[in-house]
N, C-alpha and C positions, 0 to 999 in steps of 0.2 A: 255047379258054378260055371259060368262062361267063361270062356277065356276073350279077355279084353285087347285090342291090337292099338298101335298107338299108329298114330297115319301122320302125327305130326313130323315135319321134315327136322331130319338130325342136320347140326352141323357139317360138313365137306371139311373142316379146314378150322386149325386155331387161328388167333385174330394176331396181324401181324405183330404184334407188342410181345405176344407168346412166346412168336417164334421167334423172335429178333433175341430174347431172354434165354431159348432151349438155344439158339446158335452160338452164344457168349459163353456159355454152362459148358456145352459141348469144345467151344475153342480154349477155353481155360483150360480144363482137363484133359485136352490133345497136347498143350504147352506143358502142363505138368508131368505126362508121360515123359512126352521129349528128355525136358531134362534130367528126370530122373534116368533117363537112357546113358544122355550125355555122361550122367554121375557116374555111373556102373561103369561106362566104358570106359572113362577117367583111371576109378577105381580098380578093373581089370590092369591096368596099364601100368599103377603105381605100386600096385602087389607084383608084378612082375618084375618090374626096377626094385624091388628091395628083395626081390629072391633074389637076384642077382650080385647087388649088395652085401646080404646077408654070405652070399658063396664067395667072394672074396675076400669077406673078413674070416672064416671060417679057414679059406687058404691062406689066411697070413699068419693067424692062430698059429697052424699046425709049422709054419717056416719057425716061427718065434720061440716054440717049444722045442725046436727039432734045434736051436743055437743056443736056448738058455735054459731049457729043462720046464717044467712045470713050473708055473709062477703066474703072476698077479702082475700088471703092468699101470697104476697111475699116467690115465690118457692127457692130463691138464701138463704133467713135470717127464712124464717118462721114465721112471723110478719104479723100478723092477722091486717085487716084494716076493720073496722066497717062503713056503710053508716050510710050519717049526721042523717040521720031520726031512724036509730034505737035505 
């Protein structure tokens, strides 16, 4: 069998509508990178304000325990609740 060669001319180039469509496709999806960037970097920021957060509740914990013992604290009244056993 011969092998057949094609001599017809290929395209160079999509047709500007193509490209106009592959450019929009592409800028959508560089916006959505973004801000899911922006998100994480939010989200690094806001995880780091609530360790911080969380480390001074954890030091006031230990002040509160160290003046009233073990106990349970009603955050609404302030009404310390004592376990049965203490």
């Amino acid at each position: 069998m011969a092998k057949t060669i094609d001599l017809a001319a290929k395209p160079e180039k999509i047709t500007d509508e193509q490209l106009k469509e592959v450019q929009q496709i592409i800028s959508i999806s560089n916006q959505i990178k973004l801000e899911i960037g922006n998100a994480e970097t939010r989200k690094h920021a806001l995880l780091h304000e609530l360790d911080i957060v969380n480390k001074k509740m954890s030091e006031l914990n230990a002040k509160l325990e160290e003046e009233y013992g073990k106990m349970d604290v009603d955050i609404q009244t302030g009404t310390i609740t004592y376990a049965k056993n203490e």
